[in-house]
ZAMARGU-4260 file (C-alpha; in steps of 0.2 Angstrom, whole numbers, plus 5000, padded with zeros to 4 digits):
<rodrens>
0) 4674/5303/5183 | 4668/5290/5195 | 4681/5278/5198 | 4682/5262/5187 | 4674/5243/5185
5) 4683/5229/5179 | 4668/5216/5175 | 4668/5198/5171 | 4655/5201/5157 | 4651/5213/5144
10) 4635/5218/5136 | 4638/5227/5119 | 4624/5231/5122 | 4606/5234/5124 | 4605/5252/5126
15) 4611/5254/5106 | 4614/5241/5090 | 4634/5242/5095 | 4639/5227/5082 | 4627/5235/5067
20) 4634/5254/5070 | 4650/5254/5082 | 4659/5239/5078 | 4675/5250/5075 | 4673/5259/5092
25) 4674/5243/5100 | 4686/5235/5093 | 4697/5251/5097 | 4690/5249/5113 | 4695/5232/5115
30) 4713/5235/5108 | 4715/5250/5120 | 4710/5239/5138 | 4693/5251/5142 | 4681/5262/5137
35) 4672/5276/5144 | 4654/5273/5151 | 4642/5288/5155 | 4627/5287/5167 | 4612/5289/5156
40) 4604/5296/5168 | 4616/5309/5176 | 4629/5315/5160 | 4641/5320/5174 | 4642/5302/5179
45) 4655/5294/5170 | 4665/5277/5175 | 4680/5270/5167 | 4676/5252/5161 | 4692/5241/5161
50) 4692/5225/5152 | 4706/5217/5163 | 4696/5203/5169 | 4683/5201/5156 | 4682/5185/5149
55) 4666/5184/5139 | 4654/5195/5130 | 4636/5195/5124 | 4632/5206/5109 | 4612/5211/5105
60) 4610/5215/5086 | 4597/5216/5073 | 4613/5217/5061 | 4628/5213/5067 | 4633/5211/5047
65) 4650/5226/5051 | 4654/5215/5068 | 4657/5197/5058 | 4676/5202/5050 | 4681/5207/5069
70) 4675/5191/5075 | 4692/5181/5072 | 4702/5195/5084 | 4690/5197/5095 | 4692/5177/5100
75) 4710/5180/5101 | 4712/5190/5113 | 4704/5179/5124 | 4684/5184/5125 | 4672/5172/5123
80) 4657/5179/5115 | 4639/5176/5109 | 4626/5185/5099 | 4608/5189/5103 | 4602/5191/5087
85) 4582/5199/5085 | 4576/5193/5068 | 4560/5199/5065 | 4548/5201/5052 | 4537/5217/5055
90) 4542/5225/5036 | 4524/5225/5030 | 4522/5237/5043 | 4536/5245/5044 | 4540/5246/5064
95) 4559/5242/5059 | 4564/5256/5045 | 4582/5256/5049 | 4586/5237/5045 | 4590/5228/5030
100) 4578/5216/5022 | 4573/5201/5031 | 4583/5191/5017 | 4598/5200/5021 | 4597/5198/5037
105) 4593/5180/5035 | 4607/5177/5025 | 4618/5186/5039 | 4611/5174/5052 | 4616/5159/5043
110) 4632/5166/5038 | 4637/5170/5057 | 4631/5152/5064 | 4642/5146/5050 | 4656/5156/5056
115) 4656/5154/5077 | 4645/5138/5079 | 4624/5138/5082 | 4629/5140/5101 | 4635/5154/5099
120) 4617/5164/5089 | 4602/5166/5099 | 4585/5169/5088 | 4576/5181/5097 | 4560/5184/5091
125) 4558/5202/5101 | 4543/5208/5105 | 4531/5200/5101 | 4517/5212/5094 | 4499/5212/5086
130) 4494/5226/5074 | 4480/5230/5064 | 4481/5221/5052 | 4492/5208/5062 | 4483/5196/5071
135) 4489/5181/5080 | 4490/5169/5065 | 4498/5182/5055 | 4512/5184/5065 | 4513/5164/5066
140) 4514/5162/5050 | 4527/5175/5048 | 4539/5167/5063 | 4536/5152/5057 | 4543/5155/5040
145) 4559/5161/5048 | 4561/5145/5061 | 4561/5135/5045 | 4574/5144/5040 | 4584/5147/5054
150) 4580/5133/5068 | 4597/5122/5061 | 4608/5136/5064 | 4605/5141/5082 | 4599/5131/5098
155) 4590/5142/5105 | 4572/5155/5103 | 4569/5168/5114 | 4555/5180/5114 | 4546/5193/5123
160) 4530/5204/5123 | 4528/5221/5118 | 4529/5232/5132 | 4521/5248/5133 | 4535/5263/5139
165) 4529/5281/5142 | 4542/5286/5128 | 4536/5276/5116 | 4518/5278/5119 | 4515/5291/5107
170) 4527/5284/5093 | 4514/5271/5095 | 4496/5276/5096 | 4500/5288/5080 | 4508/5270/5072
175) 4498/5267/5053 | 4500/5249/5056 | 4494/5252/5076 | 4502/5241/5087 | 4498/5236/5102
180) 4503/5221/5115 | 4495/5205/5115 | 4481/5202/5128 | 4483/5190/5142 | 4474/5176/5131
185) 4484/5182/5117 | 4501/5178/5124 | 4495/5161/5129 | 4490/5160/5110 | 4506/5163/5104
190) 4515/5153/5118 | 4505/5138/5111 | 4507/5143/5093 | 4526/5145/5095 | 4526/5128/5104
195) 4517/5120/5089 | 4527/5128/5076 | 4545/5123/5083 | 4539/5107/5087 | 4535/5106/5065
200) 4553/5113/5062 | 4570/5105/5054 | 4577/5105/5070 | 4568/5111/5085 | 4572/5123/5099
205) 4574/5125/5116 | 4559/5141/5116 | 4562/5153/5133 | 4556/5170/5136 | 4562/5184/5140
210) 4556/5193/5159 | 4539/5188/5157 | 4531/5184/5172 | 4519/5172/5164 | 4524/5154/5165
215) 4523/5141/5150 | 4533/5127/5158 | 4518/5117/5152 | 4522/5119/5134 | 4540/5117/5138
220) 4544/5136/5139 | 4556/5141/5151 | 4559/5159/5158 | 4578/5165/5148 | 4594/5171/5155
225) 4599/5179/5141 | 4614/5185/5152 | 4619/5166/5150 | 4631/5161/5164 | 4629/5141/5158
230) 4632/5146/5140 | 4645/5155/5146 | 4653/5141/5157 | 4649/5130/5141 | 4660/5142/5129
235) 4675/5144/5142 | 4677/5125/5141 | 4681/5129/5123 | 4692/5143/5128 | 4709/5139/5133
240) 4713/5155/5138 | 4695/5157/5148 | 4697/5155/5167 | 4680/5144/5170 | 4681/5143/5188
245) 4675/5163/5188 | 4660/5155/5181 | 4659/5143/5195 | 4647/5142/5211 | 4628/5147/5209
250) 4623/5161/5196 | 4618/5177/5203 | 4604/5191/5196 | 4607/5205/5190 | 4600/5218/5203
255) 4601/5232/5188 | 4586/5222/5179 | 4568/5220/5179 | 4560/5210/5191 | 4557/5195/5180
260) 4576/5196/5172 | 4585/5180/5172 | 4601/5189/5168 | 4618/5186/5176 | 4627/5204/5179
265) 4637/5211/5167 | 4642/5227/5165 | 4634/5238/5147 | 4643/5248/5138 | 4630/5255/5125
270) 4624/5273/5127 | 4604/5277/5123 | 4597/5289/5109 | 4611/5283/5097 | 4602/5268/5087
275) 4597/5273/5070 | 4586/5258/5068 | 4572/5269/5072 | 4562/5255/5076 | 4543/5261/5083
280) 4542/5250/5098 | 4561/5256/5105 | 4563/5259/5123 | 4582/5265/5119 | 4578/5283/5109
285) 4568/5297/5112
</rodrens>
């Protein structure tokens, strides 16, 4: 044991789909005060994570479906909280063999923005990523399909580009449906064809990516915090119960982040190699 931490912000989590498998551990968690968090890279390393002081948290699902009957008592014991929600649409290819169909999943989307607001659900279109028999303009049309569906239930889309890890290399190149990240010119495609499509939907987006480097502030694409301090700020005003002025003064990064990450800190508390999603392009398991 190595001490204990007592953040103002929990990530549940993106090390492992915690709403979508682990929705009744953390709801004991959160009944008991803490939780037990273990160094994924030293397994001796383990920290007592006390949720004294926490006032918000940002859950990252593909399904949080199990976490939406929690959601009432979660708000009443004073968290504020939010969903980063990845919908994507790589069936045909199967890269996501652990989820439900996109239909569900839609449905679930609309159902949660019914239940907490469209504040409250990010879109996250994540990652972005070509194939063999997925060009540019197929996956248009595929996320284009969804935003007409989706855009009047959440304010906000972010995405992100495949990223090639040495762990999931491999898994990859011996992929059927061989996919691969986006060129240079083929992220500015689909920066521009994301820009055109939102600006074609119901109700448009604000569009922001997630710790890319590139910059589209030309076609009004800004670079994502998807630790959202503002949102956060934003929801505490709601929040009787939330003491703001923690919130308050400049926002500082994440040290624990890539370099392009516009996260506020917050502390995970998700373990790695436990998702059964199995999705091809996962950085989390083995």
């Amino acid at each position: 044991m190595c001490g204990c931490t007592r953040p103002l912000i929990i990530s549940a989590s993106r090390a492992t789909d915690i709403p979508a498998f682990y929705s009744d551990w953390l709801m004991a968690r959160l009944r008991a005060g803490h939780c037990l968090w273990t160094n994924p890279f030293n397994a001796r390393q383990k920290q007592r994570v006390s949720f004294e002081r926490c006032k918000a948290i940002v859950f990252w699902s593909k399904n949080p479906l199990p976490l939406l009957p929690y959601l009432q008592e979660i708000s009443a014991m004073g968290f504020v909280f939010y969903v980063q929600f990845t919908l994507n649409d790589y069936e045909a290819e199967g890269l996501e063999p652990g989820l439900p169909p996109l239909r569900e999943r839609l449905e679930t989307f609309c159902r949660l923005s019914g239940m907490t607001g469209r504040e409250r659900v990010i879109w996250r279109y994540d990652p972005l990523l070509l194939g063999r028999d997925l060009p540019v303009d197929f996956l248009l049309r595929r996320i284009d399909g969804i935003g007409r569906i989706v855009s009047r239930h959440t304010e906000k889309l972010v995405f992100s580009f495949l990223d090639q890890y040495r762990k999931t290399g491999k898994r990859l190149r011996e992929h059927p449906a061989k996919p691969r990240s986006p060129s240079k010119g083929e992220m500015r495609a689909l920066a521009e064809g994301l820009a055109a499509c939102n600006a074609s939907w119901p109700h448009p987006l604000q569009l922001s990516t997630c710790a890319e480097i590139a910059d589209y502030a030309d076609l009004g694409i800004a670079h994502n915090a998807c630790v959202d301090v503002a949102l956060i700020r934003r929801l505490c005003r709601d929040a009787p119960d939330c003491d703001a002025a923690l919130f308050s003064g400049e926002a500082v990064k994440d040290a624990g982040q890539r370099k392009a990450c516009g996260c506020f800190p917050s502390k995970d508390v998700g373990a790695y190699n436990s998702c059964p999603h199995g999705c091809a392009y996962c950085y989390a398991n083995r």
